[in-house]
Structure formats: C-alpha cells, structure tokens
N, C-alpha and C positions, 0 to 999 in steps of 0.2 A: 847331673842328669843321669838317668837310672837306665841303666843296657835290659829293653824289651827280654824275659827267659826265652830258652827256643819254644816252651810249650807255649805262650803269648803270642810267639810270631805265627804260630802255625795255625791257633783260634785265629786270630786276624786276619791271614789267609785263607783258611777253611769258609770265612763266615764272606768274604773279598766274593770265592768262586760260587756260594751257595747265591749270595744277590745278582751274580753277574747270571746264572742260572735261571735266577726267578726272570730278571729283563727279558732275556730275549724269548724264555717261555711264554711271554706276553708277548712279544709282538707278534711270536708267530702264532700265538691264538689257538693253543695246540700244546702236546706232551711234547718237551725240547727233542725226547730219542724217542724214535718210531712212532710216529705219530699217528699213521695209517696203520690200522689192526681190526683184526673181527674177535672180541668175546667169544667164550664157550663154556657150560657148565662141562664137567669131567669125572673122571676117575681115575686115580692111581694105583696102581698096586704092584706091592713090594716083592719078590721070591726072597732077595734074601740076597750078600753078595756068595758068589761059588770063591772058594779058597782062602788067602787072609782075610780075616774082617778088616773093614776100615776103621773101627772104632767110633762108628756113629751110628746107635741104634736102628735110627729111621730106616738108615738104609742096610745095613745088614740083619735086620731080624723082618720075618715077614708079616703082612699087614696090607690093607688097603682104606681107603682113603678118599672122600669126595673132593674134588679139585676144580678150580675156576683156571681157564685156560687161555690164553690169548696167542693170537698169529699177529707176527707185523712186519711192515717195509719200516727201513731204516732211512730212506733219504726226505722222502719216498719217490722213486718212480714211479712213470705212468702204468700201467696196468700189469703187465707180463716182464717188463723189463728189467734186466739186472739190479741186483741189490743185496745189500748184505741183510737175510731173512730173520727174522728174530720169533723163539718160541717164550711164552710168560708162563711158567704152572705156578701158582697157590696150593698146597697142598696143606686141606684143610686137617688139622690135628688138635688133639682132645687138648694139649699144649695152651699157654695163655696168647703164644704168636700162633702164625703158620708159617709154610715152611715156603718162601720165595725163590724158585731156581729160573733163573734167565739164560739161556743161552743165544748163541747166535752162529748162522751158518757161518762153516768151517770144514776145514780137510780131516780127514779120517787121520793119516797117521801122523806118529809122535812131531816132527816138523810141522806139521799144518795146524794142528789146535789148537794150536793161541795164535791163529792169523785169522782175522775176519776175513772173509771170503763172499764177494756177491754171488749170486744164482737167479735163475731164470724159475725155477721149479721149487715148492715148497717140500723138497723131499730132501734127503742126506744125512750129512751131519750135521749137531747145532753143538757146540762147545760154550763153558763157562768161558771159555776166552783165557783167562788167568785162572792161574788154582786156587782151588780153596787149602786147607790145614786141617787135616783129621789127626785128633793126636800132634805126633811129630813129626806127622809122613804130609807131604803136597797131592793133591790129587786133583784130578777133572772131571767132571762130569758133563755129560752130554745125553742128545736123545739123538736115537742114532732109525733111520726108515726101517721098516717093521717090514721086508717081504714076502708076508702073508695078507699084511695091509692093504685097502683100497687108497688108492693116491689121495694128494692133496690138492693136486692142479699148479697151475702157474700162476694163479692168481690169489687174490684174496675174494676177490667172487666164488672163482672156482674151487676155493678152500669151503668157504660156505655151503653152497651146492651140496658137497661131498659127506655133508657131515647129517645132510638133508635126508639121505638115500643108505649110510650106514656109520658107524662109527669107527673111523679112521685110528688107525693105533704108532706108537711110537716107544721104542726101546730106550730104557732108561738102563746109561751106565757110567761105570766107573773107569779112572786110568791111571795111571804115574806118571813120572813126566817121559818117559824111556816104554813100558808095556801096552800092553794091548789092553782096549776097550774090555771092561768084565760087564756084561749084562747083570742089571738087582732088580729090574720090574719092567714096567710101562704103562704111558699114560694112554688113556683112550679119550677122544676128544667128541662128546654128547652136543646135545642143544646148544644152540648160538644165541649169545644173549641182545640184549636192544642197544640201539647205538647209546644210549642214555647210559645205561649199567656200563658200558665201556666205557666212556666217556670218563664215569669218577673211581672206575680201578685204579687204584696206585698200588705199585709191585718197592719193597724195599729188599733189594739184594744181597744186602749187608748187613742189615741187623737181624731180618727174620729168617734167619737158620736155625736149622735145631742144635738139640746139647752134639757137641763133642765138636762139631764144626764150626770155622772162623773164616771169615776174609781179614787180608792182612796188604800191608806193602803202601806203595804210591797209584799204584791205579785200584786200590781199593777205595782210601782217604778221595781220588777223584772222582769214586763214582759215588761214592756217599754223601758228597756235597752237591756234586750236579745233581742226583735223583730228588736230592733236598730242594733245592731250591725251583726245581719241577713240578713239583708238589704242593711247593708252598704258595707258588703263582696261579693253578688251577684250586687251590682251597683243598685237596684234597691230604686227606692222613696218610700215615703208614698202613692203618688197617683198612681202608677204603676198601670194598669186596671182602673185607676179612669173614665174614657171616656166609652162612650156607646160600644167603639168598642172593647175597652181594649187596651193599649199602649202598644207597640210591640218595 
C-alpha cells in the first residue's frame, strides 16, 4: 500500500475545505464571509509609495484606475451593531486579472493589524489581516479614514446614503510588520450598484494580485479554498465584476 506524498494530502484537503465551503455557502443561501454588503462603482489612484519602494509596481509608480468597490458586515449584525467591517476594491487594470485587495476592520498599530476587530462605524482602519510578500520583504496593506472625507455612517444604509450626496474617500497604505502606515493612494467610492451586480461580484484575494506581489503561509491556502468553494456554490467565477461594467 502506497504512503499518500505530502502534495496528495494537502490536494485532498484543500479540495476536503473548498466542498465543506461550497455546503454551507448553500444553506445559508448567501456569500459564506460577509454576506451583507452594498456595491460601488470607484476610483483608485495611486501617488506612488514616499521612501523605499515596495517592489510592486501598482503600488509604487503612479496611476489611476476604475475600481468596483464593496462595503460589508462579517457576521452580519443587525443594523448599527458591532462587527468585524469588511472593505472589497477590484482595481480594474489594463492587466489580464485585476487587482483584489480585502481588508477588514482592525487596529491602527503594528500589534493590532492582524487582529480582526469589530466596530460600530464604517470609519478606521481596514487591514489585509495577514501580509502579503513583496519581493522578500512582508508587508500590509490597509485603507486607513480619509479626514478630509465625508463619513460613512454606521450602517450599510447609511454608507449608501453617503455616497448619494458625495464621494466618500479612503487612504490607501502600506506597512511592515514593526513601521508605520506609508500612504500610496486612495480609493474614492462613486455609484452604488444593484443588489443584482452585488449579488454575482466574486473578489479572489489570492490569485488576483499584481506582478511582484504573493499571498503565501496556512491562512493563505485557507482562505483560497473557502473563497473557492463560495464561489463555486453561488456559480459565480473569479472574474465575476471583472469588466468595467461588472458581469451580471
């Protein structure tokens, strides 16, 4: 009898969490993570990072960029109430993918950004949670409250509203696992789109990065199987929204 390789055990596992993934995205009839969210069409744009580069174009040389955007509750709570806040940008690129960055509310410094953190208010910090790998160096990104910005609210109503009356902005930066947030851009959050076009956005956080940038580790492998098998139980692709107009 023939000893499974480690790569066999890990397909057999991988593909174990992606169907245990697809179940219960079925019963609850809904995206498995964050499943209450409002659409937005967008804009990104880049300055450029201030001091080392990271070694990932996108984000250290400047540019801007049409971008599909989404707000969400992670549990979800009822209306206003605590929860760990989640931002989705698409960051449409002349590229064959786009460029998917997820964050989710989290503490400002080096100790808090890779701790999910609920909130009451769509404002703060959002943290990748785990780093990504630019080059050889670890880093995080995050979209950090803009105050020059008009708020978001407490709600996802009230995020709506807001975006009714002006266009909401959010700083986009970089960090290590030890310095301080470097500002490279910000996204500003336009038009809200139909609950339909939300409905079949699929965000992939792990494959659709740009050149230079990787996820890597065990809570990478886990979230590239759950997001799979989330996807794969609503019908929807990796590119779903990928088009300027978002694929319906």
């Amino acid at each position: 009898m023939s000893v499974p390789t480690p790569s066999t055990v890990a397909a057999r596992a991988g593909e174990a969490l992606t169907h245990a993934a697809e179940v219960l995205t079925r019963l609850r009839r809904a995206r498995l993570l964050h499943p209450a969210g409002r659409s937005f069409a967008g804009e990104v744009t880049i300055w450029g990072t201030g001091g080392p580069p990271t070694g990932v174009p996108l984000l250290d040389e400047p540019g801007r960029y049409p971008a599909t955007i989404r707000l969400s509750k992670g549990m979800p709570t009822p209306g206003s109430w605590p929860d760990v806040l989640g931002l989705a940008v698409r960051v449409h690129t002349e590229g064959d993918r786009p460029f998917d960055l997820l964050v989710s509310s989290s503490g400002a410094p080096p100790v808090l950004r890779s701790v999910p953190l609920p909130r009451r208010r769509f404002a703060g910090t959002y943290s990748t949670i785990v780093p990504l790998h630019g080059g050889r160096r670890r880093l995080w990104l995050a979209a950090l409250a803009d105050p020059d910005s008009p708020g978001l609210g407490r709600s996802l109503a009230e995020a709506a509203a807001a975006t009714r009356v002006d266009e909401p902005r959010l700083v986009l930066a970089t960090a290590s696992a030890v310095g301080p947030w470097r500002p490279f851009g910000q996204v500003s959050i336009g038009t809200q789109l139909s609950a339909r076009q939300d409905a079949v956005l699929a965000f992939d956080p792990i494959h659709n990065l740009p050149d230079g940038l990787r996820a890597t580790g065990v809570l990478a492998w886990l979230r590239d199987h759950t997001y799979r098998g989330s996807r794969r139980a609503r019908g929807a692709s990796v590119q779903s929204g990928g088009s300027l107009g978002v694929t319906v």
